[in-house]
C-alpha positions as CSV (number, residue, x, y, z in Angstrom):
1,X,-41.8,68.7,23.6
2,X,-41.4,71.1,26.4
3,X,-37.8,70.9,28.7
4,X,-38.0,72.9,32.1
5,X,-34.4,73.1,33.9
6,X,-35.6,73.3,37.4
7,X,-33.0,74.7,39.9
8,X,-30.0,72.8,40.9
9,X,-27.5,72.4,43.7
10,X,-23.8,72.9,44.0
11,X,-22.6,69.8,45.8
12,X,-18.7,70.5,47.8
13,X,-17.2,66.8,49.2
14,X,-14.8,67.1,51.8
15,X,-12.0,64.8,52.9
16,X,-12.4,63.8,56.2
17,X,-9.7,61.9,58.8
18,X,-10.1,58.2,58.4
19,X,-11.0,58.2,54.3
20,X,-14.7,59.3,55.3
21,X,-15.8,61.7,53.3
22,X,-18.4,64.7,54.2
23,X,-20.5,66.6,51.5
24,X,-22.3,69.9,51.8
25,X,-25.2,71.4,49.2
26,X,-26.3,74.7,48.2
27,X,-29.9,73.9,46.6
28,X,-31.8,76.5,44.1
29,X,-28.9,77.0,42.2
30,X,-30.0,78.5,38.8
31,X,-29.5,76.6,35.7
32,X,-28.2,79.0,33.9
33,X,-24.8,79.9,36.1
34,X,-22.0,79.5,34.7
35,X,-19.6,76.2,35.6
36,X,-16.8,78.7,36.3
37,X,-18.7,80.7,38.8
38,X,-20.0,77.7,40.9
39,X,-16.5,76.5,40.6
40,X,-15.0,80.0,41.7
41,X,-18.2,80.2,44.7
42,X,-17.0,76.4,45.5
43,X,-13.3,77.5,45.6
44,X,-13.7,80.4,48.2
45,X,-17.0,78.1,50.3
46,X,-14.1,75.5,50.8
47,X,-11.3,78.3,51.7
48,X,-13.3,79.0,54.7
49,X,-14.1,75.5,56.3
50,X,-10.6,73.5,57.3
51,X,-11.4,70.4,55.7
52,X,-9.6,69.3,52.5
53,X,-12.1,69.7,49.0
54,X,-11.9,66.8,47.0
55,X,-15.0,67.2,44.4
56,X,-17.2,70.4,43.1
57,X,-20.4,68.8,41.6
58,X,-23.4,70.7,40.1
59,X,-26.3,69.1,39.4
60,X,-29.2,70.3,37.7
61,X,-33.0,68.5,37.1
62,X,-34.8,68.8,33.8
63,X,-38.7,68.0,33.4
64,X,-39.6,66.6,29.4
65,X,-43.5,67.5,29.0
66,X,-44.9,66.5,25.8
């Protein structure tokens, strides 16, 4: 069986006024970074918009080919 990591995103949730919430991606985001880097790159993203961070998510996609 064959597994192919295809590129993810780095998802940033914001609070918003009124307990809305906003999100933001960053798509082809390689599988192999590491957590603490998208963390750090998530960190100093959200240091530069005013709204309040609440959640750092990365997601990746793997494809099982038999």
């Amino acid at each position: 069986m064959t597994v192919v990591e295809n590129p993810g995103s780095l998802g940033m949730i914001f609070a918003m006024p009124g307990d809305k919430t906003r999100s933001e991606s960053i798509m082809n985001i390689r599988p192999t970074a590491a957590d603490q880097d998208l963390y750090d790159i998530g960190l100093a993203i959200a240091n530069l918009i005013d709204d309040a961070l609440s959640d750092i998510r990365h997601t990746i996609t793997k494809v099982y080919a038999a």
